[in-house]
VOLOVO-117995 format. One line per 4 residues: number of its first residue (from 1); for each residue x, y, z of C-alpha. Coordinates in steps of 0.1 Angstrom, whole numbers. Example, Ala and Ser with C-alpha at 12.3 -4.5 7.8 and 13.67 -1.06 7.14 Angstrom:
# VOLOVO-117995
1) 123 -45 78 | 137 -11 71;
# end
This chain:
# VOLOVO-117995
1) -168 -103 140 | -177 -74 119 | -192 -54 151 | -159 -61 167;
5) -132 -38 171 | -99 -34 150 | -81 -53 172 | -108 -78 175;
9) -107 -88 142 | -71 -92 136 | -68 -111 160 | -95 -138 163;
13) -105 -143 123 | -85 -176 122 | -91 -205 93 | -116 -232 112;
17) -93 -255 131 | -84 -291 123 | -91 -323 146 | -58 -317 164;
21) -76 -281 181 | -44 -259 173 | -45 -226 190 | -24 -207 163;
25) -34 -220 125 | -9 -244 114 | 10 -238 79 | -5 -252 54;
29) 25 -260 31 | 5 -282 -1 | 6 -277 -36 | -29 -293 -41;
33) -56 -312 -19 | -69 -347 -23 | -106 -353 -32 | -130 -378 -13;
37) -136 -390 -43 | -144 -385 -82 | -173 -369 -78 | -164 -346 -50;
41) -133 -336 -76 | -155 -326 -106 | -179 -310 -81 | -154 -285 -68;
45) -136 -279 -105 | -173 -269 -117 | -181 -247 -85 | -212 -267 -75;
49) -193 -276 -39 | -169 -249 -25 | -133 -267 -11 | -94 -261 -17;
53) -82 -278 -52 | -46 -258 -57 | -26 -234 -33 | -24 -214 -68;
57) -64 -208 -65 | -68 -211 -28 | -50 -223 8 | -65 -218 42;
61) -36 -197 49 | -40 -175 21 | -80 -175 28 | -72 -168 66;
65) -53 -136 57 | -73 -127 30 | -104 -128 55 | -86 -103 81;
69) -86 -80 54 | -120 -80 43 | -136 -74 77 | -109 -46 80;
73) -116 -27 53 | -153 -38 49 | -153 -50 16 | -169 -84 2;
77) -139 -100 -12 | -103 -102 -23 | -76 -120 -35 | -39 -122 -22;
81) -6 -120 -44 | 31 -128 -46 | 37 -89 -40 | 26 -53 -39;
85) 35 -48 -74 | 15 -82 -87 | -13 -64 -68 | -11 -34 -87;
89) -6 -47 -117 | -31 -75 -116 | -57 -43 -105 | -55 -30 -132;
93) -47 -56 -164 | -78 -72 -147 | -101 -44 -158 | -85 -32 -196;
97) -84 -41 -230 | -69 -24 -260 | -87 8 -264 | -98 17 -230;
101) -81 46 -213 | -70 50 -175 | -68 83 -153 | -37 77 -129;
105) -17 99 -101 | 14 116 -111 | 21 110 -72 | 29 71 -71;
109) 54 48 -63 | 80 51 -94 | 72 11 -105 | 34 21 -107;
113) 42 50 -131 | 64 24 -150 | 33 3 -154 | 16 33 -170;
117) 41 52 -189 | 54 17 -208 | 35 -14 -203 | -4 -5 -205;
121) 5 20 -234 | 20 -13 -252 | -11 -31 -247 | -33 -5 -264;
125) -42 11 -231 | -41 52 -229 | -30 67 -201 | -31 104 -185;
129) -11 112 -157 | -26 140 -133 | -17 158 -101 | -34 138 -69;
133) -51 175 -60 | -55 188 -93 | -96 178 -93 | -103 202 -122;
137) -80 182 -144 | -89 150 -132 | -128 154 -144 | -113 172 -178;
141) -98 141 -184 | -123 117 -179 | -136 103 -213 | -159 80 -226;
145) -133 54 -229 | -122 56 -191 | -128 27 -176 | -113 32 -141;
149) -88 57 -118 | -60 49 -98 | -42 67 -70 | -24 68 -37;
153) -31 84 -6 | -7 92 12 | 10 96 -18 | 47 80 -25;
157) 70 96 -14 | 56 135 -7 | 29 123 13 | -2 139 -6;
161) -33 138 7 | -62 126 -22 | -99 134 -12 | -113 99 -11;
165) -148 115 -16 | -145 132 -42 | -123 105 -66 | -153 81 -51;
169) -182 102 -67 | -164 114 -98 | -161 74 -103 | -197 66 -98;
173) -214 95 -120 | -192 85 -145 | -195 47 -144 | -156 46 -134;
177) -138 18 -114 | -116 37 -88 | -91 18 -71 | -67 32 -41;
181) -33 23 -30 | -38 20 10 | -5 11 16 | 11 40 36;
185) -21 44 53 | -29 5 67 | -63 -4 74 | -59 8 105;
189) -53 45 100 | -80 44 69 | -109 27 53 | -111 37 15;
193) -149 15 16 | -157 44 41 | -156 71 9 | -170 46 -17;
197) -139 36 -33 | -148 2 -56 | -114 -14 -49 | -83 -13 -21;
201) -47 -26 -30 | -20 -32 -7 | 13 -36 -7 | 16 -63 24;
205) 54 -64 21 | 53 -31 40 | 36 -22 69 | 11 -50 74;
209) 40 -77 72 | 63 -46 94 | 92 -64 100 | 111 -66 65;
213) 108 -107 64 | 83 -118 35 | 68 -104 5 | 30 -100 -3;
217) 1 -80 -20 | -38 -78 -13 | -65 -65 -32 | -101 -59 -18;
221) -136 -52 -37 | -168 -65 -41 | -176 -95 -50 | -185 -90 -88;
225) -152 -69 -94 | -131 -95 -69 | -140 -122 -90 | -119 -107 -123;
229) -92 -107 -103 | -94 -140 -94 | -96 -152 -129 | -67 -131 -140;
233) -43 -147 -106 | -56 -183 -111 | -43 -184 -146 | -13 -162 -144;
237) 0 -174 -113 | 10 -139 -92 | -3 -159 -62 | 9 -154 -25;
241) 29 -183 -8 | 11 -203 21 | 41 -194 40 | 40 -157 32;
245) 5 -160 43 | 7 -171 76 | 33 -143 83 | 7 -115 72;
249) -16 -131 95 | 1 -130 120 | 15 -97 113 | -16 -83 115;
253) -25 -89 148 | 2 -66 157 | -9 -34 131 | -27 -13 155;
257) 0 -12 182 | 26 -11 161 | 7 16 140 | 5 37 169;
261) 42 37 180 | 56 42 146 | 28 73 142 | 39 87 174;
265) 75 85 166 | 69 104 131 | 53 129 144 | 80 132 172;
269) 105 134 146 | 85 157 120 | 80 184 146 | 118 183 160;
273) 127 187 120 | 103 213 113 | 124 239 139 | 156 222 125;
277) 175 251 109 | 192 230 79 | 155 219 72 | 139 235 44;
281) 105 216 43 | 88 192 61 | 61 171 48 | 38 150 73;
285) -1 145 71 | -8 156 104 | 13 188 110 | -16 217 110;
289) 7 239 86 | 3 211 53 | -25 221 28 | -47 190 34;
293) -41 185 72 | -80 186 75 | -86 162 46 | -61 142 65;
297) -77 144 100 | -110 137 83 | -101 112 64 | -67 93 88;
301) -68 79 125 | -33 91 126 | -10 103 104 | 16 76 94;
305) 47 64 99 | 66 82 71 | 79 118 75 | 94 135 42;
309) 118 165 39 | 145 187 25 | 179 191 35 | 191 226 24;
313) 215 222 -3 | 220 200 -32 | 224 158 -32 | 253 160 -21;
317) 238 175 12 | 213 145 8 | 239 117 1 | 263 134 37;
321) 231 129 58 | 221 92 50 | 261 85 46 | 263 97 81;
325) 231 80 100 | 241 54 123 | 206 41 134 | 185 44 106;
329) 193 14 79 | 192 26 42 | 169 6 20 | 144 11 -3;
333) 116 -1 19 | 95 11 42 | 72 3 70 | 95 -20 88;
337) 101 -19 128 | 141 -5 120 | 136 30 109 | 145 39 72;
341) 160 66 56 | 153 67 15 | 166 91 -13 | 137 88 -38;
345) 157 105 -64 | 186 81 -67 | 164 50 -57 | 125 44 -57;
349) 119 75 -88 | 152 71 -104 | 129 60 -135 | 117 96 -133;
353) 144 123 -152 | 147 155 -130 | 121 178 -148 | 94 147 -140;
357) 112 141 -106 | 105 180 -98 | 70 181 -114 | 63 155 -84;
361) 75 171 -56 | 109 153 -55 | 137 173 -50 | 176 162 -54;
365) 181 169 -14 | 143 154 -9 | 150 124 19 | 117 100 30;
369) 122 89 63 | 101 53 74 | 99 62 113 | 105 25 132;
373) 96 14 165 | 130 23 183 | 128 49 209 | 118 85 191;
377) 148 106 215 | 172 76 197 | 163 86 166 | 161 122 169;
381) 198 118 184 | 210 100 151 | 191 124 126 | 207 155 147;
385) 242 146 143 | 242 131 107 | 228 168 99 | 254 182 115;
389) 275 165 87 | 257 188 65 | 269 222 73;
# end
């Protein structure tokens, strides 16, 4: 499978059918599974036979998804949890103990900064924040205490590009763990493995599921830094569903051509806004104007399916527009086939006061569209009017 092609994969890794022959894996909806006998039991406990014990520590619909993802992203192994959050989260508390220090982005989701800023600081655990593209400070703060990195690229929500290379060897002269969120960027638009990056997290809730029904995390490595991961999850219990499973599965089959709609819509929609005359700034990967729109191209198949910008004026300029969209739903997610119109500010970063907010890139009229997989002159038709609001 691995010389196959994206689509390939996605859609032919299946868990090896049962006596009945299904064509689509059935759900596999079990708390535990029976042994032939004593012996065959105690063998799997102790690890001399491989088999499925718990759904806590392993399903064939959790192994099925689990599986796509590897041979996606080309890593070894991984492990599959009850969120996006439990992925990034178990990440990292799988890796530290009290006196080791961590090197994270400024430029991440606002729960992720949470996790830094108040819960691995009360577990002993010292934490810098840096700007994603700030590489001078990033190797100034590297000590001999660091025991891994963390960032996201694209960034949440402004859409920064990080140069995967560069994190990747900082990591490995250093003896570093880096870990990247992939979750804006799917496997399909990027392959973190490609740039040496030891360990890939998603948030499956978003695009990979793409249809706003089930929640899910995923995180990817080798082997012998999986396998922590695994220990942490089988004994704390942030596991994925069976069920949830076999909807990421599935799901995935569908990435790459959903992937290419919503990119094409976004970048639609970014260049429309860009001329837009109560537009102040528009943020998208793959415009040529943005700073890293070669990192991007080098690094991205396409360039997502979120477009970021300012309305000119204050929030109450920001708070008119989404009051006034009629197509686009307003939610806090993302990556869903409805489009989605976000105000960070009020919502995903309101954790963040306003000098921290600003010191990110997020603005009080900053608005993060997730582009859907509606017609693009639609969409461009709602965003036009509810700006008109705005004058």
């Amino acid at each position: 499978m691995e010389n196959r092609a994206f689509e390939t994969i996605s859609i032919r890794t299946q868990s090896e059918k049962t006596n009945h022959r299904e064509h689509s894996v059935p759900l596999y909806l079990t708390s535990s599974f029976s042994f032939e006998n004593a012996e065959h039991g105690s063998a799997i406990f102790n690890g001399t036979e491989q088999g499925n014990l718990y759904s806590r520590f392993s399903n064939p619909n959790t192994d099925e998804f689990i599986q796509k993802l590897c041979l996606l992203e080309n890593y070894e192994a991984g492990v599959s949890t009850a969120s996006g959050m439990a992925a990034v989260y178990t990440s990292l508390v799988s890796f530290l103990s009290a006196g080791d220090h961590v090197i994270g982005s400024k430029n991440s989701f606002g729960n992720t900064l949470y996790i830094f800023q108040h819960i691995l600081p009360k577990m002993g655990v010292e934490c810098t924040l840096v700007d994603l593209e700030d590489h001078e400070t990033w190797q100034q703060s590297i000590k001999s205490n660091t025991k891994l990195i963390y960032l996201e690229t694209p960034s949440n929500p402004t859409l920064k590009i990080a140069d995967l290379s560069f994190f990747a060897k900082i990591c490995k002269e250093n003896n570093i763990i880096s870990i990247v969120d992939n979750c804006f960027a799917t496997p399909y638009l990027q392959t973190p493995s490609a740039f040496g990056i030891d360990i890939c997290v998603h948030s499956a809730t978003k695009y990979i599921d793409g249809q706003g029904r089930v929640l899910g995390g995923a995180i990817l490595g080798s082997s012998e830094l999986i396998k922590h991961c695994y220990e942490f999850l089988r004994r704390t219990g942030a596991c994925l569903s069976p069920f949830n499973a076999w909807i990421l599965s599935k799901s995935l089959e569908t990435l790459a051509i959903r992937m290419e709609r919503h990119c094409s819509n976004a970048m639609t929609i970014a260049n429309w806004l860009k001329d837009h005359p109560l537009i102040d700034h528009v943020i998208y990967p793959f415009l040529p104007e943005m700073k890293n729109y070669d990192l991007a191209k080098k690094q991205m198949r396409l360039g997502g399916g979120l477009v970021a910008f300012e309305i000119k004026g204050d929030s109450n300029k920001a708070f008119t527009f989404l009051n006034n969209l009629k197509l686009h739903s307003l939610t806090a997610n993302l990556g869903d086939t409805r489009s989605i119109a976000t105000h960070p500010a009020s919502t995903t970063h309101s954790k963040l006061d306003e000098a921290q907010q600003r010191a990110v890139g997020i603005a009080p009229n900053f608005i993060r569209l997730s582009v859907g997989l509606e017609h693009v002159d639609d969409l461009i038709t709602d965003i036009d009017q509810s700006l008109k609001h705005t004058k």
